[in-house]
gemmi code that builds the backbone of each chain (N, CA, C; Angstrom):
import gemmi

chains = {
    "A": [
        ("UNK", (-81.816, 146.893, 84.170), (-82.226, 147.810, 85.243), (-82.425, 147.047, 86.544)),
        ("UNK", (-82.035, 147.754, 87.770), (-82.619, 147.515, 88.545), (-83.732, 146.585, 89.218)),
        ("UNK", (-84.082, 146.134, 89.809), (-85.568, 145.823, 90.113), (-86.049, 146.151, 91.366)),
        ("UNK", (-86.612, 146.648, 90.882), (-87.723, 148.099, 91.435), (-89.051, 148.420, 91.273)),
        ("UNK", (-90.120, 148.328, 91.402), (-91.084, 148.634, 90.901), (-91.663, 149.158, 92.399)),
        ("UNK", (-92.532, 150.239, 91.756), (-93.761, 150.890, 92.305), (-95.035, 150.862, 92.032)),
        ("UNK", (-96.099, 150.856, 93.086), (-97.412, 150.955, 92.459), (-98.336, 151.227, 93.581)),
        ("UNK", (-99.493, 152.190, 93.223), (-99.886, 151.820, 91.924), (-98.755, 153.584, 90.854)),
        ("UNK", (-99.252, 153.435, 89.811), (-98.227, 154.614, 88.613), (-98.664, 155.525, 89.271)),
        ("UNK", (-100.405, 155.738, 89.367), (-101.139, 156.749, 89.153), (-102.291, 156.514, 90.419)),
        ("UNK", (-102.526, 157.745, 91.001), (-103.966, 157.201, 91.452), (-104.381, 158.844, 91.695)),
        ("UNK", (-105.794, 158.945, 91.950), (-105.972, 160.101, 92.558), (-107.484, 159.719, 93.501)),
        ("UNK", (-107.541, 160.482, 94.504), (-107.518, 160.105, 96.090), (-108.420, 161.389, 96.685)),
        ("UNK", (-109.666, 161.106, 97.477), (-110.050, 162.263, 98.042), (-109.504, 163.007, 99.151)),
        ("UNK", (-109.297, 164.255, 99.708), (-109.280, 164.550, 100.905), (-109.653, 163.970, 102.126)),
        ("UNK", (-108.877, 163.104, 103.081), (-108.956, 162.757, 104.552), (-108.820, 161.224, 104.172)),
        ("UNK", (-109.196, 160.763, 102.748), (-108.582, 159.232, 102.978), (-107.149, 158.702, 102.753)),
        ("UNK", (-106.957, 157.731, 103.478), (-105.625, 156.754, 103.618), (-105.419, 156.407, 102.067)),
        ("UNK", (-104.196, 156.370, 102.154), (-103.284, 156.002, 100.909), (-102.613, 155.370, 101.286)),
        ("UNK", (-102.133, 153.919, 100.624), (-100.953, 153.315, 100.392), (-100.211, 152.672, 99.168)),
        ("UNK", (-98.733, 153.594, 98.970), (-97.783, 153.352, 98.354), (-97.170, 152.132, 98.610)),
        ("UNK", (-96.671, 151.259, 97.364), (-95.856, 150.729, 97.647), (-94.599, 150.360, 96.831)),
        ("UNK", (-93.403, 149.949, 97.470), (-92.628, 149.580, 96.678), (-91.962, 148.393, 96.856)),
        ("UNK", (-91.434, 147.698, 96.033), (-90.829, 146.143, 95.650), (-89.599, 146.030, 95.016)),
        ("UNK", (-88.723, 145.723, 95.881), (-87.505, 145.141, 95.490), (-86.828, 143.978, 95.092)),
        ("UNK", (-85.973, 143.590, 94.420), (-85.668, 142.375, 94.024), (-83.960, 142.397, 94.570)),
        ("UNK", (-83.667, 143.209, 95.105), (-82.014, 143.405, 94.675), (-81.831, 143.188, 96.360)),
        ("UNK", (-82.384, 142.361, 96.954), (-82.376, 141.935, 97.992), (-81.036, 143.998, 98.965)),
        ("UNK", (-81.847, 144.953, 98.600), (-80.761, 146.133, 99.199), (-81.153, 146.085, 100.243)),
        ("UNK", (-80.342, 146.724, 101.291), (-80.674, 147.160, 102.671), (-81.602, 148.385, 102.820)),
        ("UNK", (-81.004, 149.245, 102.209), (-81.496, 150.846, 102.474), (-82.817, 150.927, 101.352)),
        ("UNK", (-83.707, 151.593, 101.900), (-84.934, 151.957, 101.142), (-85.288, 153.446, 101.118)),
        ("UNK", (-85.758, 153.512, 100.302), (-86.136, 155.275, 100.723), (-87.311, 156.254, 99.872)),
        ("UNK", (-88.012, 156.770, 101.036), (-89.102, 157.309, 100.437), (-89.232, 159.027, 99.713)),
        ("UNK", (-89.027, 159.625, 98.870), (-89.113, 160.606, 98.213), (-90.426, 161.129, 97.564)),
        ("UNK", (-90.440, 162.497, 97.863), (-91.541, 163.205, 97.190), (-90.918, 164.486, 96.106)),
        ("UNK", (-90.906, 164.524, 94.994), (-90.671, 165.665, 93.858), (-91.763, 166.396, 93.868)),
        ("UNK", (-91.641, 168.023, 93.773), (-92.270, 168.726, 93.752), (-91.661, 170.101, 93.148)),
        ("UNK", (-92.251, 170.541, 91.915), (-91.497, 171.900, 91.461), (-90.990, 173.081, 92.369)),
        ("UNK", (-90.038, 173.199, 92.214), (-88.858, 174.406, 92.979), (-88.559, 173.354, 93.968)),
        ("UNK", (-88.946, 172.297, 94.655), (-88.231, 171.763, 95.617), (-86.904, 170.842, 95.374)),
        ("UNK", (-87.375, 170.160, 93.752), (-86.464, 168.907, 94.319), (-86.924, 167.660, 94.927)),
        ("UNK", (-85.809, 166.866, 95.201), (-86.042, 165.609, 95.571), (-86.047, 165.901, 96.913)),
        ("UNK", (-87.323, 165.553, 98.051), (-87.274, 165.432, 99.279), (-87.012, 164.315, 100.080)),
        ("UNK", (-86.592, 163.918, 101.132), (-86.538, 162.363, 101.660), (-87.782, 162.744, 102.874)),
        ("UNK", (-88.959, 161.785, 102.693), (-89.902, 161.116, 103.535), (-89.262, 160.674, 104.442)),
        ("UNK", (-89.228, 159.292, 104.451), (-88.730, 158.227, 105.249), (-87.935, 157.420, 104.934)),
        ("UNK", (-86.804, 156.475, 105.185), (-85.846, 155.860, 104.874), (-86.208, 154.329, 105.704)),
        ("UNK", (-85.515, 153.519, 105.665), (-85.361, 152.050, 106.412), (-83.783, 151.886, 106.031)),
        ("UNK", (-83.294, 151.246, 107.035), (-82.176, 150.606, 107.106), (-82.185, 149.080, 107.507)),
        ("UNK", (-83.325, 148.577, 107.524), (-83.429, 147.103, 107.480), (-84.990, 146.968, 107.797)),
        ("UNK", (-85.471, 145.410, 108.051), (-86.470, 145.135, 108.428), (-87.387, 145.474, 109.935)),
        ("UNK", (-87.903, 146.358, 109.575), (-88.817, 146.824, 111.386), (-88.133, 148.145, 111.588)),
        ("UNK", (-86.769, 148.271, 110.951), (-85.645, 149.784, 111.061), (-86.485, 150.603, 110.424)),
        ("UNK", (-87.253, 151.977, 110.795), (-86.907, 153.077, 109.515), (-86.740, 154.366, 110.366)),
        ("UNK", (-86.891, 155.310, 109.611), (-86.156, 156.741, 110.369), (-86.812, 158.232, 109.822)),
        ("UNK", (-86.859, 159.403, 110.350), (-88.132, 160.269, 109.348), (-86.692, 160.989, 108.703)),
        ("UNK", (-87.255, 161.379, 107.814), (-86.453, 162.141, 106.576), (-86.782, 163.711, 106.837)),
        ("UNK", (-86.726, 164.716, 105.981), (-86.943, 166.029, 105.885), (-88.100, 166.471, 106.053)),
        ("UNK", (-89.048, 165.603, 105.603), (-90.387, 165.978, 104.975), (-91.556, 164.625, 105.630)),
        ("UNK", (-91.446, 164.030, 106.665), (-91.898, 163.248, 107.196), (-93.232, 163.210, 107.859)),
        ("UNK", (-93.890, 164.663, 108.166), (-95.366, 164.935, 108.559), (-96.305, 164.462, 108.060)),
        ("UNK", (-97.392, 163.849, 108.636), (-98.709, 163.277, 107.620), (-98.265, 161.667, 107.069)),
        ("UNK", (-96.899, 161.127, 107.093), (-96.974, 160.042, 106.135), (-96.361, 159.323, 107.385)),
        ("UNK", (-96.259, 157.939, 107.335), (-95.913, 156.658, 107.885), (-95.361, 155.945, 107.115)),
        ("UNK", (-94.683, 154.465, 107.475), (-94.130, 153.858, 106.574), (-93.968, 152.307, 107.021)),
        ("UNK", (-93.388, 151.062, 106.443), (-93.676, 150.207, 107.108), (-92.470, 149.099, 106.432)),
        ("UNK", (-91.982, 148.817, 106.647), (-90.883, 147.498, 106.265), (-91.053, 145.976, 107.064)),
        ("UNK", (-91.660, 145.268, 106.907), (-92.310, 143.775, 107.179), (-90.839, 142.791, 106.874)),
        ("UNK", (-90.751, 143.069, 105.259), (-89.238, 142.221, 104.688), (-88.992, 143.490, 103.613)),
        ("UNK", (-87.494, 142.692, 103.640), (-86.663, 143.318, 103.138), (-87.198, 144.015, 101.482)),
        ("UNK", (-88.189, 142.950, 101.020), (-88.178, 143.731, 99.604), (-89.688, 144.484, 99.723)),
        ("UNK", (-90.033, 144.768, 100.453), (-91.195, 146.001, 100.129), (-91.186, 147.567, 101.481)),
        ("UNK", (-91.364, 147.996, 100.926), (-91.216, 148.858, 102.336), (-92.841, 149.608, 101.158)),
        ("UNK", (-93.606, 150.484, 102.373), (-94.885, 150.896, 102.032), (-94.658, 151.903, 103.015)),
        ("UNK", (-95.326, 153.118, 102.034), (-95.690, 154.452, 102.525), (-97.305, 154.561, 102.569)),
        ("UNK", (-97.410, 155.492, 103.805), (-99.151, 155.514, 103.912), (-98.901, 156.925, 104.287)),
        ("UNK", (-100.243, 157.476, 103.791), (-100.571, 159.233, 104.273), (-101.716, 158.553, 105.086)),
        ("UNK", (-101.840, 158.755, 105.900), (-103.319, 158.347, 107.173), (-104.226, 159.348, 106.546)),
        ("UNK", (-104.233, 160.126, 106.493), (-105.709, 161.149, 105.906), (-105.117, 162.288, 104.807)),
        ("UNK", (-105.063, 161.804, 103.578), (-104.325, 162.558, 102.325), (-104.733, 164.004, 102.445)),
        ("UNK", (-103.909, 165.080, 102.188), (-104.233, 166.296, 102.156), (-103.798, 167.120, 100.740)),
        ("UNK", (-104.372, 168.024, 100.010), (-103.877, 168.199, 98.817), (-102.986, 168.684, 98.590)),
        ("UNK", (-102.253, 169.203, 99.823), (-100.777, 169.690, 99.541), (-99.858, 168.146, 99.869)),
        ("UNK", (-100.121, 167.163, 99.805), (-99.771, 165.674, 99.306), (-99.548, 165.287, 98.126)),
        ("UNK", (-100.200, 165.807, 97.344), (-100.019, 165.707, 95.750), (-98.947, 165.957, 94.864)),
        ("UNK", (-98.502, 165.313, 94.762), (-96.609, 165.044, 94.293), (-96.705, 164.163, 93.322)),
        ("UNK", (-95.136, 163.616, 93.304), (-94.950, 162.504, 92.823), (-93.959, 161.694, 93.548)),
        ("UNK", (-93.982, 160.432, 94.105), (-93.436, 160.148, 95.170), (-92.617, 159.096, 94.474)),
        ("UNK", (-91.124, 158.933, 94.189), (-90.042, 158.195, 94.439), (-89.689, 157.106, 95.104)),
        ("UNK", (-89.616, 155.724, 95.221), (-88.971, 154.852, 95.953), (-87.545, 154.820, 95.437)),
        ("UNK", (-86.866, 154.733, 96.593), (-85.020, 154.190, 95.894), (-84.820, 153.201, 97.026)),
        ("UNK", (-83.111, 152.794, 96.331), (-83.070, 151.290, 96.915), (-81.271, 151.694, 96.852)),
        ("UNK", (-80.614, 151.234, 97.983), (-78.939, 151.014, 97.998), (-78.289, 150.465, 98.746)),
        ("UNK", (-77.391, 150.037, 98.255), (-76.309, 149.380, 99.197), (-74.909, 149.859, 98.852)),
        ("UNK", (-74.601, 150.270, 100.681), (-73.698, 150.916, 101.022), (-72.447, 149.838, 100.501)),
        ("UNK", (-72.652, 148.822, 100.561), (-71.117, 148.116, 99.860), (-70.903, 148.035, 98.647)),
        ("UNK", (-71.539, 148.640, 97.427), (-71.642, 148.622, 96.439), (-71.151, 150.111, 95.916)),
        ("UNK", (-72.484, 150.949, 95.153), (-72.099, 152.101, 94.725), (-72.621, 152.810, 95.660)),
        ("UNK", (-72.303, 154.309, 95.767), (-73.137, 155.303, 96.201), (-74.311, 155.850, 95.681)),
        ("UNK", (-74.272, 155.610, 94.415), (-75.641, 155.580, 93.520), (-76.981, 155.283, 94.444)),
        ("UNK", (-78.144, 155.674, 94.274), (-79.558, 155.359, 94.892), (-80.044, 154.778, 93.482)),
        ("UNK", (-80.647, 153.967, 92.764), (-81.659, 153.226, 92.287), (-83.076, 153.492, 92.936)),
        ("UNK", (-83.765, 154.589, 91.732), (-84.974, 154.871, 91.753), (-86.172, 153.745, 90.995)),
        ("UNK", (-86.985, 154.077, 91.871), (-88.197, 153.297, 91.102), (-88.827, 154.760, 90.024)),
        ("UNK", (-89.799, 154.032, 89.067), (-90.477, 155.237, 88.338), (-91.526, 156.134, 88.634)),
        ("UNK", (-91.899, 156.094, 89.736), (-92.653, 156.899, 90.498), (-93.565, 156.773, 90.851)),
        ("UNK", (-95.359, 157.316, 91.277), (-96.209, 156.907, 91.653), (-96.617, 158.457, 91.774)),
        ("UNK", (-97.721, 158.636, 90.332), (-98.299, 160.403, 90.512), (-99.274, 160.389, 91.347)),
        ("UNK", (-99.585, 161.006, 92.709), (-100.459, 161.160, 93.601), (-101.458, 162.405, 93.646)),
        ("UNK", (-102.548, 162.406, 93.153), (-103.550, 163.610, 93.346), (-104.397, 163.744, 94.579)),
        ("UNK", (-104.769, 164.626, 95.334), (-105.643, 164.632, 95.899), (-106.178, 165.803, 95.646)),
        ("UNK", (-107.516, 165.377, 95.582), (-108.898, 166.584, 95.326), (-110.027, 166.722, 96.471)),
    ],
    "B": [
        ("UNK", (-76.131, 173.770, 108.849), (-77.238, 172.844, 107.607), (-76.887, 172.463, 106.218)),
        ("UNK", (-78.006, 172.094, 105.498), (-77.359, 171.809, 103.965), (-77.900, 172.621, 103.348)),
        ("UNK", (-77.161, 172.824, 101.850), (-77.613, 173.528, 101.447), (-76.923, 173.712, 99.740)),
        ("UNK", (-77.706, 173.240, 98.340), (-77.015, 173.270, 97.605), (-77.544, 174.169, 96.451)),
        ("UNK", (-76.603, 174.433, 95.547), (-77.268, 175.635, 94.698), (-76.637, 175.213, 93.279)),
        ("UNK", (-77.583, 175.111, 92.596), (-77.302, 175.420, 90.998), (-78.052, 176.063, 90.367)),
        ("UNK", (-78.039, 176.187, 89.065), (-78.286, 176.719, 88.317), (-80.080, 176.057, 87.758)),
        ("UNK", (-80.831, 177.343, 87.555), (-82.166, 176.180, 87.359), (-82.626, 175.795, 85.900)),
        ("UNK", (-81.666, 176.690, 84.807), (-81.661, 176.515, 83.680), (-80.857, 176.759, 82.886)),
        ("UNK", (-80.274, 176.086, 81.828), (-79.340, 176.182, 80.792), (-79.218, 175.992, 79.500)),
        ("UNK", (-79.043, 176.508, 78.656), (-79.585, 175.887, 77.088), (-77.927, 175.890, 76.286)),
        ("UNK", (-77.627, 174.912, 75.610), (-76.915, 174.509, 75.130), (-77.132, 174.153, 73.858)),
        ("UNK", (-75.991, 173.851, 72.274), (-76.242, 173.659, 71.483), (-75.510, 171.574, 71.277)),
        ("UNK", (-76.110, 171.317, 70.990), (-75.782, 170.004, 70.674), (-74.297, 169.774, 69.569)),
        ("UNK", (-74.050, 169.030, 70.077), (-72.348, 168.699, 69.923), (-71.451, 169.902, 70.474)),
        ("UNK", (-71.693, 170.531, 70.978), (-70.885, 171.350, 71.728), (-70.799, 170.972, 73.475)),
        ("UNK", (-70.016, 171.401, 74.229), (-69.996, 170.832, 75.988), (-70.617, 171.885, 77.216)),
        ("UNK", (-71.095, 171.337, 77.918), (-72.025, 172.414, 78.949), (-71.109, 171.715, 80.502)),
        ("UNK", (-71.121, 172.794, 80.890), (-70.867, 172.422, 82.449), (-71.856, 173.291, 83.388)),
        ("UNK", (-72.527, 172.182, 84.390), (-73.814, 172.802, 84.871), (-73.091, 172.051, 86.485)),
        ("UNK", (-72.898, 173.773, 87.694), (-72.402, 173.687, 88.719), (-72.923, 173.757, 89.561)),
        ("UNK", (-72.539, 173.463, 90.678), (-73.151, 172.872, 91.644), (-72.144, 173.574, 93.555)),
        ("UNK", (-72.720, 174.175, 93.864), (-72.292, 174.696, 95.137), (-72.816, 173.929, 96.246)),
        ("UNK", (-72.138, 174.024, 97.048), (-72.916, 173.807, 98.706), (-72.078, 173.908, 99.820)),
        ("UNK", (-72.859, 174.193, 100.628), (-72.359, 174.448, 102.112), (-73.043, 173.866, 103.674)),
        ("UNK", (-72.233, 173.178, 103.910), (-72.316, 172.275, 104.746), (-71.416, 172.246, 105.670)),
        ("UNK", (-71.611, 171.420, 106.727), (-70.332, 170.795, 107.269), (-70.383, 169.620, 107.266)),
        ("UNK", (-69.131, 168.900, 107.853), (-69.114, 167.523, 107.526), (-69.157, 167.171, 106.139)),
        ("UNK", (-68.786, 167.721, 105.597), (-69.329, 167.058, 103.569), (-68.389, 165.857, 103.274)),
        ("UNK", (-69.190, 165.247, 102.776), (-68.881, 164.183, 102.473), (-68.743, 163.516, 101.551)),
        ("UNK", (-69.770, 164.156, 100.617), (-69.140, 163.343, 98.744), (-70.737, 164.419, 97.943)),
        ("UNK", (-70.410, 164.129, 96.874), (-71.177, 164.774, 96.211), (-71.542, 163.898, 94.639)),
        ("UNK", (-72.863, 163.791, 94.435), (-73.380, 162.665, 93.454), (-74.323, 163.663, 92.157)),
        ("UNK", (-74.265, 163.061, 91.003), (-75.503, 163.850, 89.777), (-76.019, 162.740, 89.540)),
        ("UNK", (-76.998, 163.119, 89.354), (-78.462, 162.431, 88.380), (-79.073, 163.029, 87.388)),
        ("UNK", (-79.381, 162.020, 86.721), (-79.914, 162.729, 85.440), (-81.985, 162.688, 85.228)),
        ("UNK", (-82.264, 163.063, 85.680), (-83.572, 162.795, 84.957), (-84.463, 163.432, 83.945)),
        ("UNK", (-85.258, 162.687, 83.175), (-85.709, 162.874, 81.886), (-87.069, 163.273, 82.457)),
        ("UNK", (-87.961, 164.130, 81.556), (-89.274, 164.483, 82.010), (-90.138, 163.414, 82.370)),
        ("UNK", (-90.381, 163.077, 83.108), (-91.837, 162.028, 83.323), (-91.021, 160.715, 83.950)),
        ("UNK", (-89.586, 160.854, 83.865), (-88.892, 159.566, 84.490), (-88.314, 159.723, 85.336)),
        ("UNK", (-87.727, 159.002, 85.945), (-87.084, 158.575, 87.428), (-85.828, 159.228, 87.186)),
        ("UNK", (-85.241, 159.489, 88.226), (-83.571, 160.131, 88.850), (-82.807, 158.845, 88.584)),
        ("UNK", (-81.747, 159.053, 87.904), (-80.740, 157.842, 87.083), (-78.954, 158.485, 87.754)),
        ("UNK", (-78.549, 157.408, 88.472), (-77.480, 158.002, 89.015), (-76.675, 157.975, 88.089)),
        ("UNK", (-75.265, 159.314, 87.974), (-74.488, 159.411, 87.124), (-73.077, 159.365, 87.580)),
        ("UNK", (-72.906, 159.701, 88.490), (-71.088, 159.653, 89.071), (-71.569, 159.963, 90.614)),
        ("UNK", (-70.268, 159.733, 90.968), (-70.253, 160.031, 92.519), (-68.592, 160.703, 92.819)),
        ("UNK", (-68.531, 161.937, 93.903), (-67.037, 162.352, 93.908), (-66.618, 162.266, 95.554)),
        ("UNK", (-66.293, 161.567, 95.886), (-65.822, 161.696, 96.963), (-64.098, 162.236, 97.868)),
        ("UNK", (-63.386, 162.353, 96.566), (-62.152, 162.973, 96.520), (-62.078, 164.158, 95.704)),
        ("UNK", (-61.693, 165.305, 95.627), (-61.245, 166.453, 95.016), (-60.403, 165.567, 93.666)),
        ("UNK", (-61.053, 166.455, 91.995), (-60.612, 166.081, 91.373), (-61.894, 165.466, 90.358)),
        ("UNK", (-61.204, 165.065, 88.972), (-62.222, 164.310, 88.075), (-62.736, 163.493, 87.967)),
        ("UNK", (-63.883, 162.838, 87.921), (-64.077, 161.124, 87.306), (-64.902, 161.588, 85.979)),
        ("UNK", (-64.284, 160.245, 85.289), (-64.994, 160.763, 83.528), (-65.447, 159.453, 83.797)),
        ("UNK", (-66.748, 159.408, 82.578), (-67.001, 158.300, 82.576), (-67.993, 158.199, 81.103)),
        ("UNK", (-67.363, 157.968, 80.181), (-67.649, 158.148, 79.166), (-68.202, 159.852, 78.425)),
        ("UNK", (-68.983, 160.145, 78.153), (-69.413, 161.929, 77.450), (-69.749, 162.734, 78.712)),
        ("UNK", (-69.506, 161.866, 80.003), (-69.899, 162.666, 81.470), (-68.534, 162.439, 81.822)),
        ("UNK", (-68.090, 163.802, 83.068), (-67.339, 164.056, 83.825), (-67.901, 164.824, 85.134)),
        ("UNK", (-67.621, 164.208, 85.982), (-68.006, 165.152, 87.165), (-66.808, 165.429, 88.081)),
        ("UNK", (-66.454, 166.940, 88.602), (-65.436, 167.314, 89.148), (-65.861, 167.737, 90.670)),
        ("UNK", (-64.952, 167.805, 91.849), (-65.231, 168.074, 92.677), (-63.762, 168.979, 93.459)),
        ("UNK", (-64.186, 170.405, 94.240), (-63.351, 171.092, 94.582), (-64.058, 171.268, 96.268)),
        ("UNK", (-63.338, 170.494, 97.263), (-63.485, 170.640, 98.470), (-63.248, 171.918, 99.208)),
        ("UNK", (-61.968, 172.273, 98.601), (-61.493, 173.638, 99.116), (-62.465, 174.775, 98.701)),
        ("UNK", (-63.355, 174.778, 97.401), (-64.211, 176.030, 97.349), (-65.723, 175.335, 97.582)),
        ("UNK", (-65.912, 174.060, 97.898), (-67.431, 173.632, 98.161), (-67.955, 174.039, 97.131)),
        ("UNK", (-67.493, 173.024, 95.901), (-68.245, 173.567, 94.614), (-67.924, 172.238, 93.664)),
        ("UNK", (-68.800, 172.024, 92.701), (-68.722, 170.843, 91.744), (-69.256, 171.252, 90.799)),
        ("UNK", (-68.874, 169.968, 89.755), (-69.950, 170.663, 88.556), (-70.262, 169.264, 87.661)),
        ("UNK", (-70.916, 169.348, 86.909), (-70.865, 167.909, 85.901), (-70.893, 168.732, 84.481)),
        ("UNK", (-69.586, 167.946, 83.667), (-69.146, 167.723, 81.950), (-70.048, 167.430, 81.177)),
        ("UNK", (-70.740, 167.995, 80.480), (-71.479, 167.192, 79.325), (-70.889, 167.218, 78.032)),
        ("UNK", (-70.412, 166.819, 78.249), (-69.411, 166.753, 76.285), (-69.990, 165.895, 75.197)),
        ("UNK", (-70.280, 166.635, 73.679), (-70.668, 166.069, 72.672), (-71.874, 165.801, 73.067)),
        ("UNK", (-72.900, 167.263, 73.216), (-73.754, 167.341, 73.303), (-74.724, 166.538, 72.266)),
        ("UNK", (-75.986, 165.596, 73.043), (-76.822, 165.118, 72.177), (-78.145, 165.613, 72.668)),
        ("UNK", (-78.980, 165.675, 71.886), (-80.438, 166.027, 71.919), (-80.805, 165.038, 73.335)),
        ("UNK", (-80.995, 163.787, 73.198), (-80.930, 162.995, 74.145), (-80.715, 163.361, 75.803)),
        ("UNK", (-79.580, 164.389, 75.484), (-79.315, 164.684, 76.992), (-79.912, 165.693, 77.492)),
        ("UNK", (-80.977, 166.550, 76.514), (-82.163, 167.349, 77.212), (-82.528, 166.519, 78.679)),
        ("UNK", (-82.450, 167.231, 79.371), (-83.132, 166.546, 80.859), (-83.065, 167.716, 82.216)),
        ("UNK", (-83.197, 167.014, 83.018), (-82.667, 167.892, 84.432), (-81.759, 166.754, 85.142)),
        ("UNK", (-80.982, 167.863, 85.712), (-79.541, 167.367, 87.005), (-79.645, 167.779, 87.657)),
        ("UNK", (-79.422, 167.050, 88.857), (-79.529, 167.188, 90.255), (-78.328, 166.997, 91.027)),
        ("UNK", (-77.715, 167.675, 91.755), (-76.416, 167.579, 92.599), (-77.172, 167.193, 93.613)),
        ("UNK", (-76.402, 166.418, 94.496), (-76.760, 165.742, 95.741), (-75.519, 165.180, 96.601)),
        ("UNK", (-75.891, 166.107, 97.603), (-74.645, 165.549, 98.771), (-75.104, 164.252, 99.907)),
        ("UNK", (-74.095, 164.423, 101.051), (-74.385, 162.801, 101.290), (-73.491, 163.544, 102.862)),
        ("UNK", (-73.789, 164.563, 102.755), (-73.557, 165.490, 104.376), (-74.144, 164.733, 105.880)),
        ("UNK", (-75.283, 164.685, 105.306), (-76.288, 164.131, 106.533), (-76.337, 162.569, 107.066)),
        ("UNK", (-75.007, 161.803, 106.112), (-74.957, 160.842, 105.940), (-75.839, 159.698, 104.907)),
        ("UNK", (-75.118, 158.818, 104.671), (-75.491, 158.216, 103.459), (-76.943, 157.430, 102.757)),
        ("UNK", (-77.444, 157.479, 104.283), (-79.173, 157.392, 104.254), (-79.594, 158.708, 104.027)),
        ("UNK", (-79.080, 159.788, 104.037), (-79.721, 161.128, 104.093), (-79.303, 161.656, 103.058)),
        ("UNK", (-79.544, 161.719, 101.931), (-78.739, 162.670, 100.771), (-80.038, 163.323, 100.599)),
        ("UNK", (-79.728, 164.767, 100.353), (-80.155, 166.274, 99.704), (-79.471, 166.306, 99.004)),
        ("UNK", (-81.028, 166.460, 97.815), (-81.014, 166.632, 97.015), (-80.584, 168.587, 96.165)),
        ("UNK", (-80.425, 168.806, 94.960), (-80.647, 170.246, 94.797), (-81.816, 170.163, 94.043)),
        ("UNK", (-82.362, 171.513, 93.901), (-83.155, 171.778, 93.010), (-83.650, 171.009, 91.330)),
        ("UNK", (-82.024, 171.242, 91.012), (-82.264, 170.911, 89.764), (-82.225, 171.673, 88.844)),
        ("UNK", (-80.800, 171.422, 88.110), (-80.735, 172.238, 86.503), (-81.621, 171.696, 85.286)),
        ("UNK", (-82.403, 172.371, 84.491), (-82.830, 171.580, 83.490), (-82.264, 172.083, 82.196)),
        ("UNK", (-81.427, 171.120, 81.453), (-80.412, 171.623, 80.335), (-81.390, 171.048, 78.868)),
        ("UNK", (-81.520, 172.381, 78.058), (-81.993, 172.610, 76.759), (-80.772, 172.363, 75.860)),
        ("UNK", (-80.935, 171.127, 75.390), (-80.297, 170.899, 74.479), (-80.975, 171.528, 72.717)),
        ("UNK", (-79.824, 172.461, 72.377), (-80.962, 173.036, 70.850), (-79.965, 172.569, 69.590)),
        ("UNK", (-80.688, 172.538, 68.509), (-80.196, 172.236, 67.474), (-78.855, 172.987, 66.456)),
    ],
}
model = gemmi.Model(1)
for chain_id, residues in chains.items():
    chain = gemmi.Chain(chain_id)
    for i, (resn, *xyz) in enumerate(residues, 1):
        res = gemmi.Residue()
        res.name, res.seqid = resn, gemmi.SeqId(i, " ")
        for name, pos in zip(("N", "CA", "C"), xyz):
            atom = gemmi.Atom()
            atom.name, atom.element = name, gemmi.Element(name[0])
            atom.pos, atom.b_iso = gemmi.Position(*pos), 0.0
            res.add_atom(atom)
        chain.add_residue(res)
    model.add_chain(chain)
structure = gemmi.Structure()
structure.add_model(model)
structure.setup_entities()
């Protein structure tokens, strides 16, 4: 597989505090990308990066931030979590010279109460 | 805009073949991708079509018809195993941007 990891798996989080996601790459990819699953929706795109200091808002980009330092971590933050935040949020990883495939991480279940 | 449509459920009998389709409408289209994911796990890429026509790739096939903006993915020799959900996903918005669909979730039964 891949190398990919997310963390933390699990957390759950009060109303109005900061969260941060993160994710870790090994596959030295360019493209990163932030996703939230949610029943009847589907896979949404957050935020994306196309390199280091690069990123770009996705569909669903309100409330969250994001941050790429180097190439293998990019980090999602909600500044003040709200409970319609509560998902399960996706990292993927690709390179355009390779496959078209995205390489998912295993997720990260987010509650807020 | 984008916009893709399948089917949100399907039940199938194991060792027999399911084809679970996939519409959309767009402009600019540009290729069209499935994933497979299992309950509680991550989206696992399965083919990608960027030309009209088949790719097989072992008990999966995924087809793509430009002229009717429609696809579908093969499941042949149905296994229990392949209980999951599929996701069609285009690559319209460009290749940092793929939309996703909903998501078929296929009942594989005995």
């Amino acid at each position: 597989d891949a190398g990919i990891t997310q963390s933390p798996r699990h957390k759950v989080t009060e109303t109005g505090t900061p969260v941060t996601l993160r994710c870790h790459q090994t596959e030295n990819h360019r493209y990163m990308y932030w996703y939230r699953q949610d029943p009847g929706h589907g896979l949404r795109l957050i935020h994306y990066s196309y390199g280091v200091k690069d990123t770009d808002k996705g569909e669903v980009s309100d409330g969250y931030s994001v941050s790429r330092s180097k190439t293998e971590d990019f980090l999602l933050t909600l500044e003040s979590a709200t409970s319609s935040q509560t998902s399960v949020y996706f990292c993927a990883i690709s390179d355009p010279t390779g496959s078209y495939g995205y390489t998912f991480g295993s997720g990260t279940r987010l509650t807020v109460v | 805009g984008q916009s893709l449509e399948q089917p949100s459920e399907v039940t199938a009998v194991e060792g027999a073949i399911v084809q679970i389709n996939c519409t959309y409408q767009t402009s600019g289209f540009y290729g069209l991708s499935w994933y497979q994911q299992h309950d509680g796990g991550a989206p696992t890429f399965l083919s990608y079509n960027g030309l009209d026509g088949l790719e097989e790739t072992g008990r999966f096939s995924s087809f793509l018809s430009r002229s009717d903006s429609y696809g579908y993915l093969l499941l042949q020799e149905l296994q229990m195993k392949d209980s999951a959900s599929y996701f069609c996903a285009d690559y319209s918005g460009g290749y940092q941007k793929v939309t996703f669909g909903i998501g078929t979730k296929l009942q594989v039964i005995p």
